[in-house]
C-alpha positions as CSV (number, residue, x, y, z in Angstrom):
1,X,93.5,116.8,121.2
2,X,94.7,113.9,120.0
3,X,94.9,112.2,116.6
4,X,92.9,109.6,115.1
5,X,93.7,109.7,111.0
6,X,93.5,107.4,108.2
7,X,95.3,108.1,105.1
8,X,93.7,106.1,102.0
9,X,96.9,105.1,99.7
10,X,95.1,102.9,97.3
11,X,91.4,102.8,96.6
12,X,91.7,100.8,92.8
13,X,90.2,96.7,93.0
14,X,91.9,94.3,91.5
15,X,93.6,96.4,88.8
16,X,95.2,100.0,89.2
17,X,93.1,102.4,86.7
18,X,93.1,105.8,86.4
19,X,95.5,106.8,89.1
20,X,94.2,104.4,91.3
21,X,96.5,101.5,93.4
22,X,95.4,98.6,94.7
23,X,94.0,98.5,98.5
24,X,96.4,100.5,101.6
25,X,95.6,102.3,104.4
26,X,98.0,104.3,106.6
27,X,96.5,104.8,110.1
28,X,97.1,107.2,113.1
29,X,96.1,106.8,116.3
30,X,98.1,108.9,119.1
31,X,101.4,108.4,117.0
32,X,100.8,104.7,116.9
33,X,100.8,104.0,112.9
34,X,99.5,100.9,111.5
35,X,99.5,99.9,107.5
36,X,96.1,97.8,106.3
37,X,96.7,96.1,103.1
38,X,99.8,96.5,101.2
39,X,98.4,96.5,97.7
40,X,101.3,97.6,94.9
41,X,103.3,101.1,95.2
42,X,102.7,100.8,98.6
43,X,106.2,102.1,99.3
44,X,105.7,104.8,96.6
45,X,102.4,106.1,97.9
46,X,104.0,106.4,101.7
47,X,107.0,108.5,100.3
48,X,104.5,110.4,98.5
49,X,102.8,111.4,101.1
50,X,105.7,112.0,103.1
51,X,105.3,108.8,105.4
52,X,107.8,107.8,107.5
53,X,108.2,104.2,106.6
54,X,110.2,103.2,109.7
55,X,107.4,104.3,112.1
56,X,105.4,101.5,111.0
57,X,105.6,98.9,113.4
58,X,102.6,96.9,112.6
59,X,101.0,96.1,109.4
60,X,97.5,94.2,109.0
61,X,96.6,92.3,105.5
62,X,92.7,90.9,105.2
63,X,93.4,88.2,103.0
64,X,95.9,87.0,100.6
65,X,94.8,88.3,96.4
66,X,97.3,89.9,94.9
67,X,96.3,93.3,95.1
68,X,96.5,93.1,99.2
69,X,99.9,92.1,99.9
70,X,101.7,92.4,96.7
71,X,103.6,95.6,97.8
72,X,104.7,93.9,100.7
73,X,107.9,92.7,99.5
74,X,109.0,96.0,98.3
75,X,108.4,97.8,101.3
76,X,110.2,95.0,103.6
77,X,113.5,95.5,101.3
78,X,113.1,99.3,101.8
79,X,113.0,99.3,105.3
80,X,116.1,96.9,105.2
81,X,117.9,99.2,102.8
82,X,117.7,101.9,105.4
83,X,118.8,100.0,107.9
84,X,115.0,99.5,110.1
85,X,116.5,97.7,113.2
86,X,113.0,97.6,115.3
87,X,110.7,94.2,115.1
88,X,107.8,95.0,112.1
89,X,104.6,92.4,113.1
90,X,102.7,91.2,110.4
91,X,99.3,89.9,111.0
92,X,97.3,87.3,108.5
93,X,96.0,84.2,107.3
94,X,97.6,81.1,106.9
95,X,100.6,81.0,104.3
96,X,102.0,84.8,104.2
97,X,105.0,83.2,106.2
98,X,105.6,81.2,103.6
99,X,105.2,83.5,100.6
100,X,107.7,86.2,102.2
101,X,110.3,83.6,103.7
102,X,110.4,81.7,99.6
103,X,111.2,85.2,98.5
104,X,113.8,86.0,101.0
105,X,115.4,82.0,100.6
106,X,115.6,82.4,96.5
107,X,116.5,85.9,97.2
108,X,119.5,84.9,99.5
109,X,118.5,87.6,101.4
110,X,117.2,88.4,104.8
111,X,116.2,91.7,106.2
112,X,118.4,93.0,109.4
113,X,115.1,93.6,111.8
114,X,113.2,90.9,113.7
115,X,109.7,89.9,111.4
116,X,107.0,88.3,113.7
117,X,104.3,86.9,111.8
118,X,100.5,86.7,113.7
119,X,98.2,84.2,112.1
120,X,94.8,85.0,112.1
121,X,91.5,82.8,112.8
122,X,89.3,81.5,110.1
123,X,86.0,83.4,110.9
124,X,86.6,84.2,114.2
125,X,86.3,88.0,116.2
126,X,89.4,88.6,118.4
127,X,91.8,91.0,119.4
128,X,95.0,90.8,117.7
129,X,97.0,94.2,118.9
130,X,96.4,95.9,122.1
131,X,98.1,98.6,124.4
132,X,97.4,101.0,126.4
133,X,95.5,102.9,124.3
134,X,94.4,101.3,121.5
135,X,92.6,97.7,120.3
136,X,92.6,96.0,116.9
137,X,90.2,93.6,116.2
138,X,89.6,91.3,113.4
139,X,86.4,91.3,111.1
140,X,85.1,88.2,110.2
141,X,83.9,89.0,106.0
142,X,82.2,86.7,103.6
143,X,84.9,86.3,100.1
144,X,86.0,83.8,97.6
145,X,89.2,83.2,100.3
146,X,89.4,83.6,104.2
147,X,89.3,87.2,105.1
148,X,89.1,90.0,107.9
149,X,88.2,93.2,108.5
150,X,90.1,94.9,111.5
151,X,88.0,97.2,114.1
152,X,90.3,100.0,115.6
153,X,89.3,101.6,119.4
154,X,90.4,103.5,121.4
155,X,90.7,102.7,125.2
156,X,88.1,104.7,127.2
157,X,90.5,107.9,128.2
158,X,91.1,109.5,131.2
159,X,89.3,112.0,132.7
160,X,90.8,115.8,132.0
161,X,91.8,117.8,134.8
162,X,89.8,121.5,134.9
163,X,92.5,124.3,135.4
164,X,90.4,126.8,136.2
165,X,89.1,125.0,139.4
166,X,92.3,124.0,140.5
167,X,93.2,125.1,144.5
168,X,96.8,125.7,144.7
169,X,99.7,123.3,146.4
170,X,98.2,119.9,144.7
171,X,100.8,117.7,144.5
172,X,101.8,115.0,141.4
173,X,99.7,112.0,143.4
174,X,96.7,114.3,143.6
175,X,96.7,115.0,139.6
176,X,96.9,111.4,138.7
177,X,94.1,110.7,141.3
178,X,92.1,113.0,139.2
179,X,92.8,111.6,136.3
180,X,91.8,108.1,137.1
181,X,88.2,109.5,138.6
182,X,89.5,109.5,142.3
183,X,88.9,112.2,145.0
184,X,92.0,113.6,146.7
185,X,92.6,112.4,150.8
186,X,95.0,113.3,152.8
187,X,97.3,110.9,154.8
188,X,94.4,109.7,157.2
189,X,92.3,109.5,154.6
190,X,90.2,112.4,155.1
191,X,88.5,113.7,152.2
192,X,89.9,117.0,150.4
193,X,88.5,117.6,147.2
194,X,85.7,115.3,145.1
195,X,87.0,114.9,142.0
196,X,84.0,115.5,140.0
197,X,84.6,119.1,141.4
198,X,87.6,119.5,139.8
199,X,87.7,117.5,136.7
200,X,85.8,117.3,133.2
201,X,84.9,114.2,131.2
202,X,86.5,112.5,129.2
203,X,87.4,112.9,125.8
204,X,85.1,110.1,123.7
205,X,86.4,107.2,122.2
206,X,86.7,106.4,118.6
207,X,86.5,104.1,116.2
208,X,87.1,103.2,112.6
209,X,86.1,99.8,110.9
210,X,87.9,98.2,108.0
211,X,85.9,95.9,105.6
212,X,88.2,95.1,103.1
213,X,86.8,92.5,100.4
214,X,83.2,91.2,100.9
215,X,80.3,90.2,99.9
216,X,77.3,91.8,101.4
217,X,77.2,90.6,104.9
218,X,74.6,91.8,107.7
219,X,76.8,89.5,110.1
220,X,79.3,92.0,110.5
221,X,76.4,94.3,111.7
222,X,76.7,94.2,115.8
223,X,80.6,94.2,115.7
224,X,80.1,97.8,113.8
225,X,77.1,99.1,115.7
226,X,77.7,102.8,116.3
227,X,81.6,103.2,114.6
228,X,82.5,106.6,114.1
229,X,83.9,105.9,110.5
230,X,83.4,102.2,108.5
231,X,85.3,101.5,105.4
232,X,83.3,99.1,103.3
233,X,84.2,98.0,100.0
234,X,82.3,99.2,96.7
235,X,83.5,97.5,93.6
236,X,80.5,97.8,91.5
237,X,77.6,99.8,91.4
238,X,73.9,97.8,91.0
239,X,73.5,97.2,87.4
240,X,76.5,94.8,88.2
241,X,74.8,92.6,91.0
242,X,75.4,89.6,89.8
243,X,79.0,90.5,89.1
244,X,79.1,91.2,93.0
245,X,77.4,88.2,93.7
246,X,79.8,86.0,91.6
247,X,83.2,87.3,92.7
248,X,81.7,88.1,96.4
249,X,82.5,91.7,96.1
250,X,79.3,94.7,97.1
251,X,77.9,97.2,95.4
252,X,77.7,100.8,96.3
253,X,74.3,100.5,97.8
254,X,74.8,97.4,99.7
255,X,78.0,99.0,101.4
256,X,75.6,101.9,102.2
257,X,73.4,99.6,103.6
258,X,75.5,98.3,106.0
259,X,76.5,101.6,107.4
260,X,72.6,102.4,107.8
261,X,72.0,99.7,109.4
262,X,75.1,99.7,111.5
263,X,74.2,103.5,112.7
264,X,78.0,104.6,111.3
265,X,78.7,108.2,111.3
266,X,80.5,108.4,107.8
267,X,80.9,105.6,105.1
268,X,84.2,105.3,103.3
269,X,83.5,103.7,99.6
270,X,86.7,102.0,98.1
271,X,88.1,98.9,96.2
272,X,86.5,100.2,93.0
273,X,86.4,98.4,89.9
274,X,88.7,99.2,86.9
275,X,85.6,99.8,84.7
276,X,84.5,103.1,86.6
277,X,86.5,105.9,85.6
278,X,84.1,108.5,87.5
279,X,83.3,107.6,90.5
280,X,80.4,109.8,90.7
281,X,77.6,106.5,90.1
282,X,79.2,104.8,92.9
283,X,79.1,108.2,95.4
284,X,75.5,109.1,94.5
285,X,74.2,105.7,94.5
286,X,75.5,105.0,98.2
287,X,74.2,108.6,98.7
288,X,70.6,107.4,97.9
289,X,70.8,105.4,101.2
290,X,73.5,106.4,103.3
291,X,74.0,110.1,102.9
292,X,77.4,111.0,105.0
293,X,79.1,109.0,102.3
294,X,82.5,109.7,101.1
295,X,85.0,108.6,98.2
296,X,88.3,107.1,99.7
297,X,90.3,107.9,97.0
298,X,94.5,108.3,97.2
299,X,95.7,111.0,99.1
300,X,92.4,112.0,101.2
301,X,92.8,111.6,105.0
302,X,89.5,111.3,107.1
303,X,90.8,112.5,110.8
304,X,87.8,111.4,113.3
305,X,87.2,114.5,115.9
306,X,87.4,114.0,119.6
């Protein structure tokens, strides 16, 4: 099997409270590990949780408050300190370029790895990281600034070979027929064996969605249909609507509604405000609407079956 994990390093809104930091995600997907949101003690919480810093090649920030890229810095002299030689690709709106290069020019500083910087569209859906496996796609939100959510797939996998019916003497070229859904032929083109015969289906893809800061926002809606796991932010709970409504932040019960209506699997409830100690309001009052409802509080990792 292979992994799909997402490790929640800070759940806290704008201020840290109780234990809380501000907004980071570490995120597994067959050994590919991506960092959303670098919110404060970034650095900390990955050493913590016994992180390996350097195997972060790409890190994703939805939109530039404080508590989102504020532990960036830190992190980038960290991974300079111990000598991080591979490229580290940042992706975000307009001006983080500017904010890290001023700090590295007043600094007199400048790391000793290659930082590519990947500007991301006002309101627009596209694919900003892609391989062979996986896709990363932004999420257009509704904030006070410009910001994104980011939509992690998987590539639809191979097919997976059945041992048991295997006939003996295959050769190399047959099993990677198999695996791309072919039949095996011999030289003239004769057929040997139909792969359906001799093969199972694949594994299923998965998916997580990240919506960092929002408003509530049915837009997002058919670029979530059907996602395995969806982050959505919860800062308040709804006595404090029209604190949601001013700042452009959700409630509980709106994020829950999202995931209803999106036909999620599980619902992730972070960025909580500074005024909840207990998190319990927040949990039940998704609960009320969206039942498979979960706190994403520091240190709990959600690993997505296949």
């Amino acid at each position: 099997m292979s992994s799909f994990c997402i490790t929640i390093l800070g759940s806290s809104g704008a201020l840290p409270a109780y234990g809380r930091h501000p907004s980071a995600q570490l995120i597994e997907i067959q050994n590919r590990y991506f960092l959303v949101d670098c919110g404060e003690a970034v650095q900390i919480q990955l050493m913590r949780y016994q992180a390996n810093l350097h195997r972060i090649n790409h890190i994703f920030i939805s939109h530039l408050h404080g508590d989102h890229y504020l532990g960036l810095m830190g992190l980038i002299f960290t991974m300079h300190l111990q000598k991080r030689q591979s490229d580290l690709h940042l992706y975000s709106h307009r001006g983080l370029d500017e904010i890290i290069t001023t700090q590295f020019k007043y600094s007199h500083s400048a790391p000793g790895f290659k930082i590519i910087f990947h500007r991301l569209e006002k309101d627009k859906r596209e694919i900003i990281f892609e391989d062979d496996k996986v896709t990363v796609e932004t999420i257009p939100l509704h904030h006070k600034i410009t910001c994104s959510g980011f939509l992690f797939r998987e590539k639809p996998k191979p097919r997976r070979i059945d041992k048991t019916r295997l006939p003996p003497g295959l050769l190399l070229q047959h099993m990677a027929s198999l695996k791309k859904g072919e039949d095996i032929v011999d030289d003239e083109g004769n057929l040997l064996y139909k792969n359906q015969d001799l093969t199972l289906s694949p594994r299923r893809s998965r998916s997580y969605a990240y919506c960092s800061d929002t408003a509530y926002f049915e837009k997002m809606i058919p670029q979530i249909q059907g996602v395995d796991l969806l982050y959505h932010e919860s800062t308040f709970t709804v006595d404090e609507s029209q604190k949601a409504i001013e700042t452009k932040h959700s409630t509980a019960a709106q994020a829950a509604t999202i995931a209803k209506k999106a036909g999620a699997a599980k619902l992730l409830l972070g960025h909580f405000s500074a005024r909840y100690k207990d998190l319990t309001p927040l949990l039940e009052e998704a609960k009320e609407i969206f039942d498979n409802t979960l706190l994403a509080t520091e240190g709990e990792q959600f690993t997505i079956a296949d």
